[in-house]
N, C-alpha and C positions, 0 to 999 in steps of 0.2 A: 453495399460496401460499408464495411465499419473500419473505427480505429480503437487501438486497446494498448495503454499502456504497458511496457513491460522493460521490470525493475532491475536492477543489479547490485548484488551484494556482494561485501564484500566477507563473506561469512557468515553471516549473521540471519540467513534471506530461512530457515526456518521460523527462527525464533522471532522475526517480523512478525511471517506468515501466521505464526499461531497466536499472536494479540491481534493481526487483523481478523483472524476469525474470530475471535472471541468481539471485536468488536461490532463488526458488521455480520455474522452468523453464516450463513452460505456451507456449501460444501467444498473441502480442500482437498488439493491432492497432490504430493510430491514425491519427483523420481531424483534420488542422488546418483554419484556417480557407482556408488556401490550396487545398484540395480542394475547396470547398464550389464548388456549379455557380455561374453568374454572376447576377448581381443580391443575393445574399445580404447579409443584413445585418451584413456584418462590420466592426467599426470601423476607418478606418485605420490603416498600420501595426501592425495585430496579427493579420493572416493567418498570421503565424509558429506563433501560438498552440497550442496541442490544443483542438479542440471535444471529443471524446471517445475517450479510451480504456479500450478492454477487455482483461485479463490473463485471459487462462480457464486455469485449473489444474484439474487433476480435474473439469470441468466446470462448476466454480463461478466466477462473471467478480469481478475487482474492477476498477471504472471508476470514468474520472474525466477532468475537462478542466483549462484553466487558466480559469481566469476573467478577463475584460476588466476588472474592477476596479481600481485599482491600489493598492488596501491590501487587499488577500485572506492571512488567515492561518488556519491549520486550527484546526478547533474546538476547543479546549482539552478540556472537557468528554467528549470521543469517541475509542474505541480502535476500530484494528480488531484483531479478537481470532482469531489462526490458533490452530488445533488439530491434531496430530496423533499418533499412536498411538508413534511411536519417539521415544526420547529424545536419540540421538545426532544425528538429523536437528535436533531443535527444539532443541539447543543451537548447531548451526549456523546455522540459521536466527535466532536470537536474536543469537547472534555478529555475523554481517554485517546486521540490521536496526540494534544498538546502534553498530556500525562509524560515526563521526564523529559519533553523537549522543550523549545522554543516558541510562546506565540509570536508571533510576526504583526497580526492585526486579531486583535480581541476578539471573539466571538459575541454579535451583537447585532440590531437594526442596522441597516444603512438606507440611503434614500431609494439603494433599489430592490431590497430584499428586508422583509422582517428579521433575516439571522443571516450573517455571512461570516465566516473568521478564516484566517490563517496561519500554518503555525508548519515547525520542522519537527517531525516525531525523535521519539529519542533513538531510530535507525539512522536517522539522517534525508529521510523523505520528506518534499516539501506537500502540504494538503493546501488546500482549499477545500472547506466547507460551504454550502451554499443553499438557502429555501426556495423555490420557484416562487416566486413571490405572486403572480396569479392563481396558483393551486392552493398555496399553505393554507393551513387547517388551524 
């Protein structure tokens, strides 16, 4: 059993998706509603949309659509929280997710990690960046 976050835009869920790929690299792939076969129940004018998209990195997908809503805002309450083993990586990675948003906590040492930071992207997604502080390099 896994768990895998999945996001909701409020429009905007390509133009995320194509700075998380550029930041994290992986393969993407997105279906709008303008793909979807005919009779589908898409609301007018919002075939533009994302029904859904997947980023797979290392194997692990992060998906997400926009939603037809039109007051859709990310969950306050919810990170998604990357990990990984190199520090210089997850300070860049930190770097370009804070890149027009908000840091929340610095990226930096803490007592339990050699780099941990937080911050709201300029989508409105909250991160968590984070070193395994027994692995890092």
């Amino acid at each position: 059993m896994s768990f895998h976050p999945y996001l909701y835009f409020g429009g905007n869920c390509r133009e995320a998706f194509d700075r998380y790929r550029e930041i994290f690299g992986g393969e993407l792939t997105v279906m709008t509603g303008a793909d979807a076969p005919p009779g589908t129940d898409i609301p007018e004018g919002k075939g533009h949309l994302v029904m859904h998209a997947a980023l797979m990195v290392d194997g692990a997908p992060l998906m997400a659509s926009d939603s037809y809503a039109d007051d859709v805002e990310p969950a306050p309450t919810v990170a998604v929280h990357y990990s990984t083993t190199d520090v210089d990586h997850a300070r860049r990675v930190f770097d370009a997710l804070a890149e027009g948003g908000t840091v929340q906590m610095a990226g930096g040492e803490t007592f339990w990690t050699p780099f941990y930071g937080s911050c709201i992207d300029r989508f409105g997604i909250s991160w968590q960046v984070n070193v395994e502080a027994d692995e890092a390099s």
